[in-house]
C-alpha positions, 0 to 999 in steps of 0.5 A, spaced: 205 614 356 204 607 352 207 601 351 212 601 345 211 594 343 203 594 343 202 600 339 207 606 335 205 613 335 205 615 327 203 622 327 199 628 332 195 633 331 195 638 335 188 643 337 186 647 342 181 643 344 184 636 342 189 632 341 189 626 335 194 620 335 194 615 330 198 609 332 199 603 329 198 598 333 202 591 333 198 585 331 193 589 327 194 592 319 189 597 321 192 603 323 188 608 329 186 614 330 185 616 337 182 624 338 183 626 346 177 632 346 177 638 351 171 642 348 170 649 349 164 654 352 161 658 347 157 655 342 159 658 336 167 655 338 164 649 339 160 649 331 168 650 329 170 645 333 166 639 331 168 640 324 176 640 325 176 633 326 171 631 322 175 635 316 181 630 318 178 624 319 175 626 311 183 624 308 185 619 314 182 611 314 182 606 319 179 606 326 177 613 329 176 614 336 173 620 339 173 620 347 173 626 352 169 632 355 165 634 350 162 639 354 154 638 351 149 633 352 145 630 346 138 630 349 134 633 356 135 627 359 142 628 360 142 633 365 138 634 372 138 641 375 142 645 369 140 648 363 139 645 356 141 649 350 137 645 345 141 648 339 148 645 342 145 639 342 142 639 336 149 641 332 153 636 337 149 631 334 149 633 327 157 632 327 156 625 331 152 623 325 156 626 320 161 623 322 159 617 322 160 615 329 156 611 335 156 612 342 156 606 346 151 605 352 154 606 358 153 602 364 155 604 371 152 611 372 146 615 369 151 622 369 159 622 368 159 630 371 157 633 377 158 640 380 156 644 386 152 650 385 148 652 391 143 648 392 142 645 386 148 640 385 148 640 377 149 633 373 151 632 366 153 627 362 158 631 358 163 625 357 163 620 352 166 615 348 164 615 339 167 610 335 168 609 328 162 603 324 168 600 323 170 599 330 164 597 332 163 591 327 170 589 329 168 590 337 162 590 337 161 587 344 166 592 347 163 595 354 163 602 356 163 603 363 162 609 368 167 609 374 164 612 381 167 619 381 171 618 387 174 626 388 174 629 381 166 632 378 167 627 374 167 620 372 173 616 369 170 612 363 174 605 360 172 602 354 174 595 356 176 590 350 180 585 353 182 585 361 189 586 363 194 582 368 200 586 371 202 580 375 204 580 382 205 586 385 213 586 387 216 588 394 218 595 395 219 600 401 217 607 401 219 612 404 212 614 405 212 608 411 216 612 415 209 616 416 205 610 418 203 609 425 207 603 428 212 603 423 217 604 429 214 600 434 215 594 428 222 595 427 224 596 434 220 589 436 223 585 430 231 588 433 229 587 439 227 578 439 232 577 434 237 573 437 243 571 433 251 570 433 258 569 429 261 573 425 259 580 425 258 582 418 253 575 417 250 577 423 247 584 421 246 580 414 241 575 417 238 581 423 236 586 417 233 579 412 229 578 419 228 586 420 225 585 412 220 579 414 217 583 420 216 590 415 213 584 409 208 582 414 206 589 417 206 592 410 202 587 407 197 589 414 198 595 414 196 596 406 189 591 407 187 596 413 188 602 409 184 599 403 179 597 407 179 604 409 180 607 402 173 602 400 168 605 407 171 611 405 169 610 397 163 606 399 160 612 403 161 618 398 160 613 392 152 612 396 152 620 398 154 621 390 148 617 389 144 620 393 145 627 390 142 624 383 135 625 386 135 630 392 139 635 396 144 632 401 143 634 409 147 637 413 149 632 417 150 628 409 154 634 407 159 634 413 160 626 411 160 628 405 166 633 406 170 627 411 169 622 406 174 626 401 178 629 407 180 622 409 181 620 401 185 625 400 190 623 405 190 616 403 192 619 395 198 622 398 201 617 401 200 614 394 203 618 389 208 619 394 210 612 393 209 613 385 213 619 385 219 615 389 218 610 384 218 613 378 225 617 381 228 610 383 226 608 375 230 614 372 236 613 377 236 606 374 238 611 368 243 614 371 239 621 372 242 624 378 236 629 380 233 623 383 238 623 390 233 624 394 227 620 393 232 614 392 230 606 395 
């Protein structure tokens, strides 16, 4: 799940409600301390929730990073047509404090959560990132941004430090093109005009690097057709999500709304087909023989 020459797992704790992972991380004698929270329901559960952790950072030095569904709001402000239990916040508010943690402002978006309930949409800003003073002081101008929601109700948050390159992207074919629309009419075409000659073994060698050359192109056609797609898709329910933080949709809205992640989920299968088959070509590199049938 992480990079091994960035960062070495040192110990984990494990919760009902969370998960801490402290961490060294390579260029930084400081070690880190990273606490994933799922939290629960009811209230009381909650009280003794907040205090676990804050009885584990008690005896352990270095950063703290505390990120998740909290599942409360601090304030009224972070709800729209749902309830606001104020004795939840306070307490919640009560560990953030004695815990000694901060809250980045979040750019992007006013709510993180968003679940349909009748009429009346709820909104909630239930998901948070604290950190440590002492993170703070060291990245003070870290920036914590609040994606658009795409198909989950809720928003994915990053805290961005330092921007990230993977580089070029290489080649691949998946099985997932075999699916497409045109797939077939572009390899029949790039068979049918190629004209070549001599030995068989060097001919069927350049018709297949031919063949190889038509599928760049169609791929690379193909890929920026489906993300043009993917992006009028996101941008209509990324506006009707937007909508739906100040009024109810209209019924014609709401059909819309429906297509738009009908479509996006189409499009999501196709991806994680391709991700599957990567991951299982990767482990076959490994000499893992259940990954036969997802082999480029």
């Amino acid at each position: 799940m992480w990079d091994p020459t960035l960062f070495t797992k040192t110990a984990v704790s494990k919760d009902r409600n969370f998960l801490l992972v402290s961490e060294n991380v390579i260029g930084h004698s400081t070690p880190f301390h990273i606490v994933n929270v799922y939290a629960t329901q009811g209230n009381l559960a909650k009280r003794d929730l907040w205090q676990k952790p804050v009885n584990i950072r008690g005896t352990n030095q270095g950063y703290w990073i505390f990120f998740g569904d909290f599942n409360v709001v601090r304030s009224f402000d972070d709800r729209k047509n749902s309830g606001f239990y104020q004795a939840e916040a306070i307490v919640f508010n009560d560990f953030i404090h004695s815990a000694d943690l901060y809250e980045f402002p979040m750019k992007g978006r006013k709510f993180t959560f968003y679940k349909v309930n009748g009429s009346n949409p709820k909104h909630n800003k239930i998901d948070r990132f604290l950190v440590c003073h002492r993170f703070l002081e060291d990245w003070s101008d870290a920036c914590l941004l609040a994606l658009p929601r795409y198909l989950s109700g809720h928003s994915p948050l990053i805290l961005a430090i330092n921007p990230i390159d993977f580089g070029p992207k290489p080649f691949r074919f998946f099985n997932s093109c075999l699916d497409k629309d045109g797939f077939g009419e572009v390899v029949k075409s790039a068979c049918d005009s190629f004209i070549g000659g001599g030995v068989a073994d060097l001919n069927l060698s350049n018709k297949l690097k031919f063949l190889k050359q038509a599928l760049k192109v169609w791929f690379s056609e193909s890929k920026a057709w489906d993300e043009e797609l993917k992006d009028n898709l996101c941008s209509e329910l990324f506006s009707l999500d937007a909508i739906l933080e100040n009024r109810d949709l209209a019924e014609e809205e709401s059909w819309v709304y429906a297509e738009c992640k009908a479509a996006l989920f189409d499009l999501d299968s196709n991806k994680i087909k391709d991700i599957k088959q990567r991951s299982c070509a990767n482990w076959a590199s490994f000499g893992d023989d259940n990954c036969d049938n997802y082999a480029l």
